[in-house]
C-alpha positions in Angstrom: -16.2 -114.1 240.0 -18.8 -116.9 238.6 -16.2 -119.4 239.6 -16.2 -118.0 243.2 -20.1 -118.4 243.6 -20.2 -121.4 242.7 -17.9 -122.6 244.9 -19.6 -120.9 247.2 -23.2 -122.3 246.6 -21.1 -126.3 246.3 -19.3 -126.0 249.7 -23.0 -124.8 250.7 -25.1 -127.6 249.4 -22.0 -129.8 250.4 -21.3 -128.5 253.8 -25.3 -129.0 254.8 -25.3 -132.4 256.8 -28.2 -135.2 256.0 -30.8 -135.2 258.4 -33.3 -137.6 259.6 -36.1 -137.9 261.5 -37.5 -141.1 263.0 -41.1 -141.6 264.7 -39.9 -141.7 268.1 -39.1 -138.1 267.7 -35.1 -138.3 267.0 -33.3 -136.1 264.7 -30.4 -138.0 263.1 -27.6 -136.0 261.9 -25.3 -138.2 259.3 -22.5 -136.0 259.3 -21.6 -135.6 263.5 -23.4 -139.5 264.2 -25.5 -137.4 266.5 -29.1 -138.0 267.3 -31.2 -135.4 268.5 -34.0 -135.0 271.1 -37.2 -134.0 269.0 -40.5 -135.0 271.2 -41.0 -133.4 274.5 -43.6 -135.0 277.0 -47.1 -133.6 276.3 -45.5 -131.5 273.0 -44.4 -128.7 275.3 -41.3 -127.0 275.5 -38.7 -128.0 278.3 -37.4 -124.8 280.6 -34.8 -126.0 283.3 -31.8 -124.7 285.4 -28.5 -125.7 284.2 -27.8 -128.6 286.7 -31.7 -129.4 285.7 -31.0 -130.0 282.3 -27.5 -131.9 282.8 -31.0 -134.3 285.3 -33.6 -134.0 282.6 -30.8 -135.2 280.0 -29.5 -138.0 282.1 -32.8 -139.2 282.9 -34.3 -139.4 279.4 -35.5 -142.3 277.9 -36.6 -141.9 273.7 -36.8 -144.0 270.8 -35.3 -147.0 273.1 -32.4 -145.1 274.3 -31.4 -143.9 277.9 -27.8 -142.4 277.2 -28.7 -139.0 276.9 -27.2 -135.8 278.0 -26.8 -132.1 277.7 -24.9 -131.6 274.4 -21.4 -129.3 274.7 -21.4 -126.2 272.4 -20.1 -127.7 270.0 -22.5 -129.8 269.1 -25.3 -127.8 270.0 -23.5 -125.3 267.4 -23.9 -127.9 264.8 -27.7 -127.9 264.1 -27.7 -124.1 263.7 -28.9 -123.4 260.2 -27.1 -120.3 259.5 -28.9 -119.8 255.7 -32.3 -119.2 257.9 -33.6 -117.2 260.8 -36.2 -117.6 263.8 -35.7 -120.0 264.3 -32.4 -121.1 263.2 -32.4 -124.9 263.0 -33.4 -127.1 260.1 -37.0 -127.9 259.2 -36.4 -131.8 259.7 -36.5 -130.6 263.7 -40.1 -130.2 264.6 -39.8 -129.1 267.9 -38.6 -126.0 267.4 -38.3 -122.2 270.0 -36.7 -119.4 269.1 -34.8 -118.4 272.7 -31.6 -120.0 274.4 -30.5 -123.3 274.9 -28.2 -124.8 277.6 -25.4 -126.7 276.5 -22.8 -128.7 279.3 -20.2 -125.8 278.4 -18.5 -123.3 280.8 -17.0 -119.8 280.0 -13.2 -120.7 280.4 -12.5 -118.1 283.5 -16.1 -117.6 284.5 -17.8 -120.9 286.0 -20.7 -119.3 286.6 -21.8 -118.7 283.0 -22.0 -121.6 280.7 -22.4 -121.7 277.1 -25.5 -121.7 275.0 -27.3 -120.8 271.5 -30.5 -118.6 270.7 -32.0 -120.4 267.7 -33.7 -117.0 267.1 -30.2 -115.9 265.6 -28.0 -118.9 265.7 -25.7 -116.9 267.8 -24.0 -118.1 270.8 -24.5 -116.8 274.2 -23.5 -116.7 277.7 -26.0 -117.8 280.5 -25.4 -117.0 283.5 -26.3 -119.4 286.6 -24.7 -119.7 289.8 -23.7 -117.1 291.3 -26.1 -114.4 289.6 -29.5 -116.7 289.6 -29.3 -120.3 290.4 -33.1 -120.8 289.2 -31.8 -118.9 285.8 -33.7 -121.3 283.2 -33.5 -122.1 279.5 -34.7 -124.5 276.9 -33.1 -128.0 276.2 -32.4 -130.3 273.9 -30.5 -133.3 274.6 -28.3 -135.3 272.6 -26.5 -139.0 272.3 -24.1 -140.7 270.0 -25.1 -142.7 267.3 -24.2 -146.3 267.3 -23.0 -147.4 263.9 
């Protein structure tokens, strides 16, 4: 049973990706080659429609980049810290909310709700947007690839 817990505790200290943060307010994740928004104009929070956040995304410019976009679920999955709660995303992120954020997506069968996580719980949700509430909005945090 010893054995088993500390395998447990290995794959756990392990699994946990190395993070970074520059100055320009970028979160660098050494295990997807992801870097993460981090700095919002004027330190506030970002709120946006879907199709706002794919805009916001696109037109982003930080730390020298301009190829950012709204991340897919997956990825947005990926900075969930599930040892920790409210909010559930590592400390290296300083910009942090505890309600929903967009990612780019879609429910298979159901356009009108996409994907997204509340970094309260680190649970995925739906969020509904077309149909239901077009001006339905939700936090964001963009995302680009990493060069090597």
């Amino acid at each position: 049973m010893k054995k088993i817990g500390l395998l447990m505790v290995g794959l756990l200290v392990f699994g946990q990706a190395e993070l970074t943060r520059t100055d320009e307010g970028v979160v660098k994740d050494s295990d997807t080659q992801l870097e993460w928004q981090d700095s919002y104009e004027d330190g506030k929070f970002i709120k946006y429609s879907w199709g706002g956040a794919i805009n916001y995304c696109e037109a982003l410019e930080l730390g020298g980049k301009d190829d950012w976009r709204l991340p897919n679920i997956n990825e947005l999955k990926s900075i969930v810290l599930e040892t920790q709660y409210a909010p559930s995303i590592d400390e290296k992120f300083q910009s942090k909310n505890n309600n929903a954020y967009w990612s780019s997506t879609k429910r298979r069968g159901a356009s009108h709700y996409m994907w997204g996580i509340n970094f309260d719980t680190g649970v995925n949700v739906f969020l509904a947007y077309e149909y239901y509430n077009w001006d339905k909005t939700n936090y964001v945090r963009c995302v680009r690839d990493a060069e090597n």
